[in-house]
N, C-alpha and C positions, 0 to 999 in steps of 0.2 A: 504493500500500500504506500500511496505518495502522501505526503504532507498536505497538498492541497486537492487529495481526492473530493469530487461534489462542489471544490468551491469557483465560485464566477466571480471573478475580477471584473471590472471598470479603472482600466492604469490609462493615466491622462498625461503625455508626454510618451506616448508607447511606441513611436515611430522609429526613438533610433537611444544612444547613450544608456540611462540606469532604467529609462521605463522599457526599453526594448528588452535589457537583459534582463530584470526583474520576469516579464514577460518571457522569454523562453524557460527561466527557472519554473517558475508555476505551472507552466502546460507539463514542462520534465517531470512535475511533480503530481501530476494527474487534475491538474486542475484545469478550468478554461478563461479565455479572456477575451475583453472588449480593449482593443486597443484606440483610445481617443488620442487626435491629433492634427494640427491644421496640415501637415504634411501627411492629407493624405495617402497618396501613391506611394509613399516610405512605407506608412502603415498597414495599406493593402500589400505589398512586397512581403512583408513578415509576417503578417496573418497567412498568405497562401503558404510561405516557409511553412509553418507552424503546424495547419493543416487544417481537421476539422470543430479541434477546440478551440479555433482562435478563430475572429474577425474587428474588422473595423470600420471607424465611425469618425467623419469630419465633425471637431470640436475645438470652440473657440473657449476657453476656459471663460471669459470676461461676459457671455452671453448667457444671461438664465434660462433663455427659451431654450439653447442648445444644448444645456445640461438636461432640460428635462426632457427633451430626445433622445437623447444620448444613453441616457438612465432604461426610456422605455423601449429603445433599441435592443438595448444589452437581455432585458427582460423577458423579449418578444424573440429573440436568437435563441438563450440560454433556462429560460423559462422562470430566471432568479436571478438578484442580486447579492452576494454575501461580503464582499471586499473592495473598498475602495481606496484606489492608493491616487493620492495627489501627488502626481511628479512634474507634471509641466511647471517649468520655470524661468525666470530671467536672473542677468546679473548684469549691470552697466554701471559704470565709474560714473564718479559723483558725490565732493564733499557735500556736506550741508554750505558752504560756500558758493561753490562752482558748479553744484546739480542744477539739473534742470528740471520746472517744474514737467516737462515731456515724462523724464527720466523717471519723476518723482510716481510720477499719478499712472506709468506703465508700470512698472517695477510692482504699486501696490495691487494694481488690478488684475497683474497674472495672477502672483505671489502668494497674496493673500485676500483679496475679494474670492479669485477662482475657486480656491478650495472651499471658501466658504457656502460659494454657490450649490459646491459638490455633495457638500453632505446636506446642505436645507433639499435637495434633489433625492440623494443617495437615502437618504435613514431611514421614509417611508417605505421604499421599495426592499430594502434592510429588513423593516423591523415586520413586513411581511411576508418574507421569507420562511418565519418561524425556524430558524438556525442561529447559531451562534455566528456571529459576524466580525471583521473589521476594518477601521480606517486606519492609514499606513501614509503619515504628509510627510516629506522630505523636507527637513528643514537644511541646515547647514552648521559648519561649525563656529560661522559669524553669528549665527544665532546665540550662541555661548558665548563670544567673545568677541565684541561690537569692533567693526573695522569702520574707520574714518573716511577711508577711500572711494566707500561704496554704502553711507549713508541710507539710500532706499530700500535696497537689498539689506540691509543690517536690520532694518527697520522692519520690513515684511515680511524676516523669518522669525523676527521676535513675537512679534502680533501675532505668525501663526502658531507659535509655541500655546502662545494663550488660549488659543480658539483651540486647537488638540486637547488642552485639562479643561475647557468649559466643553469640549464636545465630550469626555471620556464620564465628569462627574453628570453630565446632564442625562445622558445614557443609564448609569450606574446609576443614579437616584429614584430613577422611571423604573428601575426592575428587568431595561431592555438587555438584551445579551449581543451589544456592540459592544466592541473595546476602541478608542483609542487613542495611538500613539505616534512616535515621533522618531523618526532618524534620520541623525544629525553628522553628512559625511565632512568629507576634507574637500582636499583639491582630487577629483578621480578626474582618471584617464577619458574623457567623455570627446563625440564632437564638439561640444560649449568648451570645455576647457583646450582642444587642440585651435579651434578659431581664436582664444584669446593669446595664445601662445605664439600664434603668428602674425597677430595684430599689434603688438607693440614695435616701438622703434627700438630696442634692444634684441640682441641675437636669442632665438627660441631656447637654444641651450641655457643661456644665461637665465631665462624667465625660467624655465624649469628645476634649473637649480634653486633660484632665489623662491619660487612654490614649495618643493621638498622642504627645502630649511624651515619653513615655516610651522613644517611638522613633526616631532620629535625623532618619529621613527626614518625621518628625513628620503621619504618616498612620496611619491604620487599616488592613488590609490588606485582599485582598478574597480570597472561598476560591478562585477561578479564579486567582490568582497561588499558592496553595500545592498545589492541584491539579496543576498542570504541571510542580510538582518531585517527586510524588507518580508522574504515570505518566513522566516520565522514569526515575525509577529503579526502577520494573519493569518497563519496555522494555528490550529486547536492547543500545539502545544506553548503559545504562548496565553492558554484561557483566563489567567489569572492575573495577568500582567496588563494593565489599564493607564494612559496618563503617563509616561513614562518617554525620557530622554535616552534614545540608544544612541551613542557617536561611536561613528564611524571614521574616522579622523587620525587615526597615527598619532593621538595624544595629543593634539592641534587646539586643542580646547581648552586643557588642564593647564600648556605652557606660561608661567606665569612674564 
């Protein structure tokens, strides 16, 4: 038996990076999934990979009406919702000085409107399920440890930390059998982080270097290392584990 025999995913970012591999982890693991993403012809690509546990769905995280397509998509394929993992994301430079408000009011409306959307969408269709359930939001390790450089992004993974313990207590107060939680990576090896590494005016070695250091174990991560803490905590076997900060980070967090 797989970890995620029975269960149906909704992975929002599922086109390519940690939602794609997340996404091949859970079907390996007998589960199935909705891969949502504005790329969708990446996303129809790895769904037909995948086979017949897997399809996808054009979705703009920022759009409510799309989530609640999206949501009844997934439903109307799979015949259930049991897991939603919020992975679509931004990150763009920008003090509280020198941001811009573009920067400001995109950054929040993926980051953290999206998710929000996700589960006011997601928790009906969840909590009729009649299964044990969960949500799975990728925060970051800025989350933990506010960076200056990227003000919005520091900002909308923090906000989302809080929405993860008011979605996890408001669940757990109701009596519903949703959990949710929060994993919080580094710098991984993703396409987001290969575009940012070629976009500075400094040699790509150099930025990789100067990335590593920033994390103890002085590595780049890979998304199969933040993947596995992804379907552990919407497997069964994390049932008791609600509200909770899992980093994935090379100790990026803890650095004082």
């Amino acid at each position: 038996m797989g970890r995620m025999d029975g269960k149906v995913a909704l992975i929002t970012g599922g086109a390519e990076g940690i939602g794609a591999t997340v996404a091949r982890q859970m079907v390996a693991e007998g589960g199935s999934v909705m891969l949502c993403d504005l790329q969708i012809d990446k996303a129809k690509a790895l769904a037909d990979e995948l086979g017949e546990r897997a399809d996808a769905f054009e979705l703009d995280v920022r759009n409510v009406d799309q989530w609640d397509a999206a949501v009844k998509a997934t439903t109307d394929r799979f015949g259930k919702l049991t897991v939603l993992c919020n992975i679509a994301g931004i990150s763009e430079p920008g003090t509280i000085s020198d941001g811009t408000l573009d920067v400001w009011e995109r950054t929040i409306d993926i980051n953290l409107n999206g998710p929000f959307y996700g589960c006011r969408a997601a928790i009906p269709a969840m909590e009729a399920s009649g299964e044990p359930c969960a949500i799975v939001n990728i925060g970051s390790m800025i989350a933990m440890r506010a960076a200056s450089f990227v003000a919005a992004y520091s900002a909308s993974k923090a906000g989302l930390q809080g929405l993860t313990r008011s979605v996890a207590l408001d669940c757990a107060e109701r009596g519903v059998p949703i959990r949710a939680n929060m994993v919080h990576p580094g710098a991984i090896r993703t396409p987001m982080y290969e575009r940012y590494k070629f976009s500075g005016a400094d040699e790509p070695e150099n930025i990789e270097a100067g990335m590593a250091a920033a994390h103890p174990m002085n590595r780049i991560g890979e998304p199969e290392e933040v993947a596995r803490a992804v379907v552990w905590l919407a497997s069964d076997e994390a049932s008791f584990t609600t509200g909770v900060d899992l980093t994935v980070d090379g100790g990026g967090s803890i650095r004082s």
